[in-house]
C-alpha positions as CSV (number, residue, x, y, z in Angstrom):
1,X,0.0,0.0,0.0
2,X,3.0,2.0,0.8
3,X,4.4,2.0,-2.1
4,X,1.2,2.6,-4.1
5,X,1.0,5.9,-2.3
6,X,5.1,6.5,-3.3
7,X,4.0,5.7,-7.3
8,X,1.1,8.1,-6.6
9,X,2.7,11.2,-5.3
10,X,5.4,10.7,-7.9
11,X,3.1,10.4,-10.7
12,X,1.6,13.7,-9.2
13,X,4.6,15.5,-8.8
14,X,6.2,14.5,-12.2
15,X,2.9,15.6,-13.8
16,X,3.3,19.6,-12.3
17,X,6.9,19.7,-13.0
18,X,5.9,18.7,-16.7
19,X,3.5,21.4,-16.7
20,X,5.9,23.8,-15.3
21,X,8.6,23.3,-17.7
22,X,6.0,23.0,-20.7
23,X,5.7,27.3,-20.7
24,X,7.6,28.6,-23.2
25,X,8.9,32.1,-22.8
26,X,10.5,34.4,-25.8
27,X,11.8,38.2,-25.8
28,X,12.9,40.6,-28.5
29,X,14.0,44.4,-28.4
30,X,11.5,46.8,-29.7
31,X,13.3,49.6,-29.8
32,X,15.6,47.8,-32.4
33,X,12.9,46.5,-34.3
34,X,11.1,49.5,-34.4
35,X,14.5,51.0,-35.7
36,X,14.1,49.1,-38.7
37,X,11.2,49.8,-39.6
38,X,10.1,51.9,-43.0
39,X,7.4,53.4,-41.1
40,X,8.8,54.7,-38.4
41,X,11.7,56.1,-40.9
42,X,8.7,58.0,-42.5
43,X,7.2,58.9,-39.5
44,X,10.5,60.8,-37.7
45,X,10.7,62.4,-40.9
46,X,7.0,63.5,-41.3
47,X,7.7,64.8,-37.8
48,X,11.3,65.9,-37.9
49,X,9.9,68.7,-40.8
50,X,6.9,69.3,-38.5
51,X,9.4,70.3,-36.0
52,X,11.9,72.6,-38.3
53,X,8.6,74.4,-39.3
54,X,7.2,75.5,-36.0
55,X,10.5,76.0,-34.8
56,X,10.9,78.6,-37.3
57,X,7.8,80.0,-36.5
58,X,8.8,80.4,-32.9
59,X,12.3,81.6,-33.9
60,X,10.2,84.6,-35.8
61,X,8.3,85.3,-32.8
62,X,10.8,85.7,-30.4
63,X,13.2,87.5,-33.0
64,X,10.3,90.4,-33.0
65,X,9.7,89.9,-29.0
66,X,13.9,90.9,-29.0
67,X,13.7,93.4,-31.2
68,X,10.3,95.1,-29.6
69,X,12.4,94.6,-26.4
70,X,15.8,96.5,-27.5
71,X,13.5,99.3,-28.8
72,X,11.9,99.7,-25.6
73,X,15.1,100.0,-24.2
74,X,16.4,102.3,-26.6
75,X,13.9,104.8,-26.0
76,X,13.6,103.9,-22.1
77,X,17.0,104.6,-21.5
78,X,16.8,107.8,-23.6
79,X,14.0,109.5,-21.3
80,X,12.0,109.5,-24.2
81,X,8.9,107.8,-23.2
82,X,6.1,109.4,-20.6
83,X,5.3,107.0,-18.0
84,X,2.1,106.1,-19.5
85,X,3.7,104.8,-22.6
86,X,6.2,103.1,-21.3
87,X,3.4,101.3,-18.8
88,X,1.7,100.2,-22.5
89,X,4.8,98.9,-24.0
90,X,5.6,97.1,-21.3
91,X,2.2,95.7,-21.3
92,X,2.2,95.1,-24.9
93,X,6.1,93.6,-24.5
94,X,4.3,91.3,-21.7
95,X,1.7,90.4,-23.8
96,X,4.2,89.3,-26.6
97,X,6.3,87.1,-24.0
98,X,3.1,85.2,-23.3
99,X,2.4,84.5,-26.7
100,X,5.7,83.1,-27.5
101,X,5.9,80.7,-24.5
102,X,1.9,79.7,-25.3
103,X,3.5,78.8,-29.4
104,X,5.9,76.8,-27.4
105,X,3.5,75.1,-25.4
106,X,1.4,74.3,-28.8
107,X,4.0,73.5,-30.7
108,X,4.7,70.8,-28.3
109,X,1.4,69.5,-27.8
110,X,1.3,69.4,-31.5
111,X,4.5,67.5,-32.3
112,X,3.6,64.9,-29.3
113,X,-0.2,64.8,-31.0
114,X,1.2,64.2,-34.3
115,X,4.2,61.6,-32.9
116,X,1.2,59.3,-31.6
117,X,-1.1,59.6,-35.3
118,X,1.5,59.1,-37.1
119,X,3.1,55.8,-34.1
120,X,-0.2,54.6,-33.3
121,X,-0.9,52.1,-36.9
122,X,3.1,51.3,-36.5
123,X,2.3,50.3,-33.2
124,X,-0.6,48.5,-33.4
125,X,1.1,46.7,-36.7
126,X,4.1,45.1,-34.4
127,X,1.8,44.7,-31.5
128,X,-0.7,42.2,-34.3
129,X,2.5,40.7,-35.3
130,X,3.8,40.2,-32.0
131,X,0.5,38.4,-31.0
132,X,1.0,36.3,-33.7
133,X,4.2,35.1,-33.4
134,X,3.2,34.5,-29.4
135,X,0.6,32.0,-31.1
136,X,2.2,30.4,-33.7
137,X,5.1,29.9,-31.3
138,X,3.0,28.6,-28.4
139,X,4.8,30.9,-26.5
140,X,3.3,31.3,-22.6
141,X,4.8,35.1,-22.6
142,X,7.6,37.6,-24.6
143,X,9.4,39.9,-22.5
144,X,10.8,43.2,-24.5
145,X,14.0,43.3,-23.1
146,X,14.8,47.1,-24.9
147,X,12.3,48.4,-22.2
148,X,14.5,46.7,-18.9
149,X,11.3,45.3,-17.6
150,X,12.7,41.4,-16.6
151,X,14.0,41.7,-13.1
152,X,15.2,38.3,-14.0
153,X,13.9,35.2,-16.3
154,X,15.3,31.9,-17.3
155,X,17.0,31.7,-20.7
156,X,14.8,32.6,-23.3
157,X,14.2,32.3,-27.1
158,X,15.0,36.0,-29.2
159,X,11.6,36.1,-31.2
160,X,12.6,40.0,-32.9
161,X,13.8,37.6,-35.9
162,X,10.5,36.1,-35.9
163,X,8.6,39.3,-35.7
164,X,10.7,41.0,-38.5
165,X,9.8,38.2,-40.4
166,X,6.4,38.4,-39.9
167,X,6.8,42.5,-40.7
168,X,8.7,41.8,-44.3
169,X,11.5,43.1,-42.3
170,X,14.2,40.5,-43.3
């Protein structure tokens, strides 16, 4: 009887430690894949231009807050200007300042509005591809190792091959 217990609890034991090792893990790096990628190319240049542009803008603006400024000055310095008109330049000059760090503000929200359009279909392209690979693979999880996430994991299969594969990205 004894031993039919022993045969029992090793049967049992065997049969978790099978199912523990049967979990297949993978990982790639995203950031190199996403490198690669035609898309993404396009996209940091779609945006790198969007940049220049409202950079130049902004560049304009605060060219005419500087020279507004030195003009004030000028005449300010040179006892020129009553009290009351120097109370609406500085206003005006105040005014001007504002704008320019609210273009900046804009322009920012813009480019980082612009970054996700333009990331979003990449994204959701290598996360479909991704998922797929996970499936065909029979793989339990894949870690992205370019992100630092794994504290620490057993040795894994690289899947980024796989993925690029699956993306035409051979």
């Amino acid at each position: 009887m004894n031993l039919t217990k022993a045969l029992a609890a090793l049967l049992i034991c065997s049969t978790f430690s099978f199912a523990t090792f049967a979990q297949k893990f993978g990982h790639m790096h995203s950031g190199e894949l996403l490198s690669q990628m035609p898309e993404v190319k396009s996209a940091d240049n779609s945006l790198k231009l969007l940049q220049d542009s409202l950079k130049t803008v902004g560049e304009t603006m605060v060219k005419k807050f500087e020279a507004n400024y030195t003009e004030y000055m000028k005449f300010a310095n040179a006892g020129t200007l009553s009290k009351v008109e120097m109370q609406k330049k500085e206003t005006a000059l105040q005014a001007e300042q504002t704008a320019v760090q609210e273009y900046e503000q804009t322009a920012q929200v813009v480019i980082m509005g612009r970054r996700e359009m333009l990331m979003k279909p990449v994204l959701e392209k290598v996360n479909k591809a991704i998922i797929e690979v996970g499936k065909e693979g029979k793989y339990n999880y894949i870690f992205d190792k370019s992100l630092d996430a794994i504290l620490f994991s057993q040795d894994s299969e690289d899947v980024t091959s796989l993925v690029k594969k699956k993306l035409g990205l051979n």
